[in-house]
C-alpha positions in Angstrom: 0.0 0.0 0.0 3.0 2.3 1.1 4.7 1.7 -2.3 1.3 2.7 -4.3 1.3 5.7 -2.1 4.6 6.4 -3.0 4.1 6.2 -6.7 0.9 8.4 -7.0 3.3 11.1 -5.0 5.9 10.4 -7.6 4.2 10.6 -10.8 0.7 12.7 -10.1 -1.1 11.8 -13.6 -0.9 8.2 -12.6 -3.2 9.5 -9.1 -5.2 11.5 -11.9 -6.1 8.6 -14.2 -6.8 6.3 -11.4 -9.6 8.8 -10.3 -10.8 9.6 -13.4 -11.4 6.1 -13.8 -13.0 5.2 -10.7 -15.3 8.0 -11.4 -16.5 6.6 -14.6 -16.6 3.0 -13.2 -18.8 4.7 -10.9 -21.0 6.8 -12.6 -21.7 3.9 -15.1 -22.6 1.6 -12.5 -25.1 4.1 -10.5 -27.2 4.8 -14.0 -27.3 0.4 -14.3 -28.6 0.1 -10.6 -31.3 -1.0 -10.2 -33.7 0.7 -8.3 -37.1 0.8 -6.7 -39.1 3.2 -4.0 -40.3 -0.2 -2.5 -38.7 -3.4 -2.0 -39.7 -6.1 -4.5 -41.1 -9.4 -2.6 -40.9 -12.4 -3.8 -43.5 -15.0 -4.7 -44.4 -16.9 -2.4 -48.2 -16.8 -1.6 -51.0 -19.4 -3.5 -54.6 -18.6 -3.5 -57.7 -20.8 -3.6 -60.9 -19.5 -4.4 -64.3 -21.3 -4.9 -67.8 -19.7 -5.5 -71.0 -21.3 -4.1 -74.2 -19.4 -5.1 -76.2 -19.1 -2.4 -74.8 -20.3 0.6 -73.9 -18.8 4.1 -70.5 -18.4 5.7 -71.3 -21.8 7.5 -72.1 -24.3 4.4 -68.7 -22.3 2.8 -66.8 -23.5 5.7 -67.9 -27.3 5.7 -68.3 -27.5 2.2 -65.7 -26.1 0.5 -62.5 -24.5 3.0 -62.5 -27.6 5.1 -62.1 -30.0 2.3 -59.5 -27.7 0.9 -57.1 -27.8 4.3 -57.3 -31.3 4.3 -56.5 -32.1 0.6 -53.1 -29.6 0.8 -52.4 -30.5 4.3 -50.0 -33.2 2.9 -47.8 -31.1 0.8 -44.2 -30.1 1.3 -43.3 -26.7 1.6 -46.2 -25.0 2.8 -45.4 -22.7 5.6 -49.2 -21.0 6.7 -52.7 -21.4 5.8 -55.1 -18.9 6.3 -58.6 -19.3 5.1 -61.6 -16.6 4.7 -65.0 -18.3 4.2 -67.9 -15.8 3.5 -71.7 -15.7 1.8 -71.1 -17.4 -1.7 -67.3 -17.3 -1.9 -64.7 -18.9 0.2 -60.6 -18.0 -0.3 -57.9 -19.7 1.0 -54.4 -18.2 1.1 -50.9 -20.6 1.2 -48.0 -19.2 2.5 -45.2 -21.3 1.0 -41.5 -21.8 2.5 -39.6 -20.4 -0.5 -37.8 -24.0 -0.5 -39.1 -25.2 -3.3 -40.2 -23.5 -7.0 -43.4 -21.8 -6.5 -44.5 -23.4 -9.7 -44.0 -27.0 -8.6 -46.0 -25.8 -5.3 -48.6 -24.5 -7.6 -49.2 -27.3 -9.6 -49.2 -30.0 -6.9 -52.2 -27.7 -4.5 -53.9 -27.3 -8.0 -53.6 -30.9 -8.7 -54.7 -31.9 -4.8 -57.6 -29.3 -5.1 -58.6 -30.6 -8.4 -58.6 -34.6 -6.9 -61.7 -33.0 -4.4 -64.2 -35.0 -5.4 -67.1 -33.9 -2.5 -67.7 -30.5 -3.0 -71.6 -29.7 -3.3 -73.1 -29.7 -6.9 -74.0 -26.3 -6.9 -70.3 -25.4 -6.3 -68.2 -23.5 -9.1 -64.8 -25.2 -10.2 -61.8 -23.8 -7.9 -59.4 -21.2 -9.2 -55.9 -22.0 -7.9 -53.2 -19.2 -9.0 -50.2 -17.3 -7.6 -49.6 -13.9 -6.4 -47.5 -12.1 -8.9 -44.8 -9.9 -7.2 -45.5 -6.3 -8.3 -44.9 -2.8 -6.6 -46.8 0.3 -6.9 -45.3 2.6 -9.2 -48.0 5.6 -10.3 -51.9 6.5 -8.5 -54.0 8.6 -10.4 -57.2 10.3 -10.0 -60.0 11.2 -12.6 -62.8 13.1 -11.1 -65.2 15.7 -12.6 -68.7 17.0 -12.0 -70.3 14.9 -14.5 -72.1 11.7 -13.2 -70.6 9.1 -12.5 -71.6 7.0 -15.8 -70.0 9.5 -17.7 -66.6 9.6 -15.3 -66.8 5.3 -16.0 -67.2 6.2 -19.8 -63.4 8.3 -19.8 -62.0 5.9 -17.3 -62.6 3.1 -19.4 -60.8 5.1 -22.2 -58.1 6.0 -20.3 -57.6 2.6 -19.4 -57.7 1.2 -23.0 -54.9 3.8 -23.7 -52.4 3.1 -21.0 -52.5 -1.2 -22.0 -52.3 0.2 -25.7 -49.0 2.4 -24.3 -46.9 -1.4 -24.3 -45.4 -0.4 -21.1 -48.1 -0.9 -18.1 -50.0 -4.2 -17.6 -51.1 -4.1 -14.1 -53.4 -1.1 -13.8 -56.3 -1.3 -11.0 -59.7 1.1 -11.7 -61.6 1.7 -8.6 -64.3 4.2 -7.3 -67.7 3.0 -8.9 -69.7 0.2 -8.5 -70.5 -2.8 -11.3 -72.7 -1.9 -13.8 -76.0 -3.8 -13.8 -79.8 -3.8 -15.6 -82.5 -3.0 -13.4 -86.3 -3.9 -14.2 -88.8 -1.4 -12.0 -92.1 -2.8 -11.4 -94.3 -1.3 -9.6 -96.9 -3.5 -6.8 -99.9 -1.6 -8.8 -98.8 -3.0 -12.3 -98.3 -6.4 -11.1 -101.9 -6.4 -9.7 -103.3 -4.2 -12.5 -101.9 -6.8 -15.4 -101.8 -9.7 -12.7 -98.1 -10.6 -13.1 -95.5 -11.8 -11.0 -92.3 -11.0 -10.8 -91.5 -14.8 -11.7 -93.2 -13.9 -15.2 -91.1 -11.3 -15.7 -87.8 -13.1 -15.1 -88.9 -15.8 -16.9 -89.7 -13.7 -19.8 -86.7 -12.1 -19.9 -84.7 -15.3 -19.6 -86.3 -17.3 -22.5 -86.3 -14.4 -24.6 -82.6 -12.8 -24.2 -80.6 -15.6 -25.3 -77.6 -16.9 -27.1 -77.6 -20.2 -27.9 -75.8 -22.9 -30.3 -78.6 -24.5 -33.2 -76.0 -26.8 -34.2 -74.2 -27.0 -38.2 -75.2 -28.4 -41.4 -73.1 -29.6 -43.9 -72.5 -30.0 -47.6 -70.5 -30.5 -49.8 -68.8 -27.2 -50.5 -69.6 -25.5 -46.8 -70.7 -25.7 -43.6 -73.1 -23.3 -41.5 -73.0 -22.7 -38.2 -76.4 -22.3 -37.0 -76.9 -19.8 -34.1 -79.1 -17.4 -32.3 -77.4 -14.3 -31.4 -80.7 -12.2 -29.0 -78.9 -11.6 -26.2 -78.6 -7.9 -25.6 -77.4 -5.4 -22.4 -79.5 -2.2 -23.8 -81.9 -1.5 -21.6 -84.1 -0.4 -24.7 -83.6 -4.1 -25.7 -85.0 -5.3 -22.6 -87.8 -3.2 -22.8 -89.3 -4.8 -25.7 -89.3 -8.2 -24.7 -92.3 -9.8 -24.9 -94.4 -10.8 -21.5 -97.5 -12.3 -23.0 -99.5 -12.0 -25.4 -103.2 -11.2 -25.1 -106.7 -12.6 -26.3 -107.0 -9.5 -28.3 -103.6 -9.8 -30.1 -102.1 -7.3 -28.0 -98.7 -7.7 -26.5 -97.5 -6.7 -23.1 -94.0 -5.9 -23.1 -91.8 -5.3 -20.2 -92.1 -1.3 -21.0 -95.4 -1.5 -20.5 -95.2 -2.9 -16.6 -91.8 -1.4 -15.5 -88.9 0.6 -16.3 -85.3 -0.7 -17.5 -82.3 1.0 -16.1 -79.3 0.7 -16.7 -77.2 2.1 -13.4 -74.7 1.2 -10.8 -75.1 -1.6 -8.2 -76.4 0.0 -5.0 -73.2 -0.2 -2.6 -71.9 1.2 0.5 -69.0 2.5 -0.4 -68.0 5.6 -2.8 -65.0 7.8 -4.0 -64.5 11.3 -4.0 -62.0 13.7 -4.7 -62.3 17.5 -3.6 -66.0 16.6 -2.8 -66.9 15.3 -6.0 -67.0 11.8 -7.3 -64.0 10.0 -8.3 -62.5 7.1 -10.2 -58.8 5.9 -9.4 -55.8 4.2 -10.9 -53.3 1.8 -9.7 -50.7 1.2 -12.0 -48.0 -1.6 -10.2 -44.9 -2.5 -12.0 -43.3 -6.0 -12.4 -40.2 -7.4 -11.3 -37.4 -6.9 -13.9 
C-alpha cells in the first residue's frame, strides 16, 4: 500500500487517471442500478378460491374451506394457511416456505384441489393461482362533475390507452360500483296486469338468449347455426315480450316497468375534492 502511495506522490497523472477512472466506473454503475421506491417481494403466496351461489359463511366453511385444508395439508413446503369463508365465496391463502419453486407448489395444490371430489353440486370449479410480485409505481385520480356514468365512460378510455402504451400491464380502476340492468315494477302493475315477478324473469330469460342450433353440412360448406338475442340495452330489454293477449295485443316489459341501466347499489363511494371520483393503480413488475 506504502509503495502505491509512493508512486501516486511520484508521478501525479498516474493518481489522476486512477480517479478519473473510478469516477466513470462509478458513474456507469449508478445509471445500471437498479432501483425501486419499494422493496420487490418475492412470490411466495398461492390462493384458492371457490364460488357457491347461495350459501352462508357456514355451508362455505364445511363445504368447500375444510375440504380444501385437508386435501393440501399433505404437501411439502407449505409454511401457513389462512382461510376466509364468506356468503357465496370462500378464499384460502398458502403461504409457501420459498424451498421449493413456486411453480412445482402451484401445480401439486392445483392438482390436490382438483382430486376433491365432494364439493356440493351447486359449487363453481376452484381457481388456484399465484400472487404475482408487483410494486406500486403511479396512482392517479380522474374526477369531474359529471355523473358518475359519464366519469366510467373516460375511465374506461383511459384505461384502454395506457395497455395500448406497451409499457403498463397491471393497472387497478376503482371508485364505482358494477354496472347492472335493473327492471322497476311497480306492486300496482303487477296487480293491475296480474303478473309476478317470476313472469317477468322468466320472460326475460327465454327471450334474451344466445344459444348454439348446431351445423349443417355439404358438400362445399358448412353453417353454423346460431341465435345471437342476447342484448345489455336497456331499450332491448324493454321490448321483450311478457305475453300475449286474447285481443292480439302484446305486453311488453315497457309496459309494466322501467329498465335502467345504473350502478349496483353499494356502501361505499369515492371522491375527490368533494366530487365523485375514479382511481388508478398502476403496479410495476419485477425486472
Amino acid at each position: 500500500m506504502k509503495k502505491i502511495v509512493s508512486l501516486f506522490v511520484k508521478y501525479p497523472f498516474y493518481a489522476n487517471i486512477f480517479i478519473f477512472a473510478v469516477l466513470i466506473v462509478g458513474t456507469i454503475s449508478f445509471l445500471n442500478m437498479k432501483k425501486s421506491f419499494f422493496p420487490e417481494s418475492s412470490e411466495r403466496n398461492i390462493f384458492v378460491s371457490v364460488v357457491y351461489p347461495g350459501a352462508s359463511p357456514k355451508e362455505m366453511e364445511e363445504g368447500i374451506t375444510i375440504r380444501v385444508e385437508e386435501a393440501i395439508r399433505g404437501i411439502a413446503g407449505i409454511k401457513e394457511v389462512n382461510s376466509t369463508s364468506s356468503e357465496n365465496f370462500a378464499s384460502v391463502q398458502i403461504t409457501t416456505t420459498g424451498e421449493y419453486p413456486i411453480d412445482e407448489s402451484l401445480m401439486e395444490i392445483k392438482n390436490a384441489v382438483d382430486g376433491i371430489t365432494s364439493f356440493p353440486v351447486d359449487a363453481e370449479k376452484p381457481i388456484v393461482f399465484k400472487q404475482r410480485s408487483a410494486t406500486f409505481a403511479i396512482f392517479m385520480g380522474l374526477s369531474g362533475k359529471s355523473d358518475l356514468l359519464t366519469l366510467k365512460k373516460y375511465a374506461d378510455q383511459i384505461e384502454y390507452d395506457l395497455y395500448n402504451s406497451g409499457v403498463m400491464s397491471q393497472i387497478t380502476v376503482s371508485g364505482y360500483p358494477d354496472l347492472e340492468i335493473s327492471v322497476e315494477v311497480s306492486e300496482q302493475n303487477l296487480l293491475r296486469y296480474n303478473l309476478t315477478f317470476d313472469e317477468i324473469a322468466r320472460a326475460i330469460a327465454a327471450n334474451n338468449l344466445d344459444i348454439s342450433g348446431g351445423q349443417i353440412r355439404s358438400e362445399n360448406e358448412e353453417i353454423l347455426i346460431r341465435s345471437r338475442y342476447r342484448s345489455v340495452e336497456p331499450e332491448a330489454i324493454a321490448e321483450i315480450v311478457i305475453r300475449a293477449n286474447k285481443d292480439g295485443s302484446r305486453l311488453r316489459i315497457k309496459d309494466v316497468g322501467e329498465v335502467k341501466l345504473q350502478f349496483a347499489d353499494v356502501a361505499s363511494q369515492s371522491f375527490m375534492n368533494g366530487e365523485r371520483s375514479i382511481s388508478f393503480n398502476i403496479n410495476k413488475l419485477p425486472e
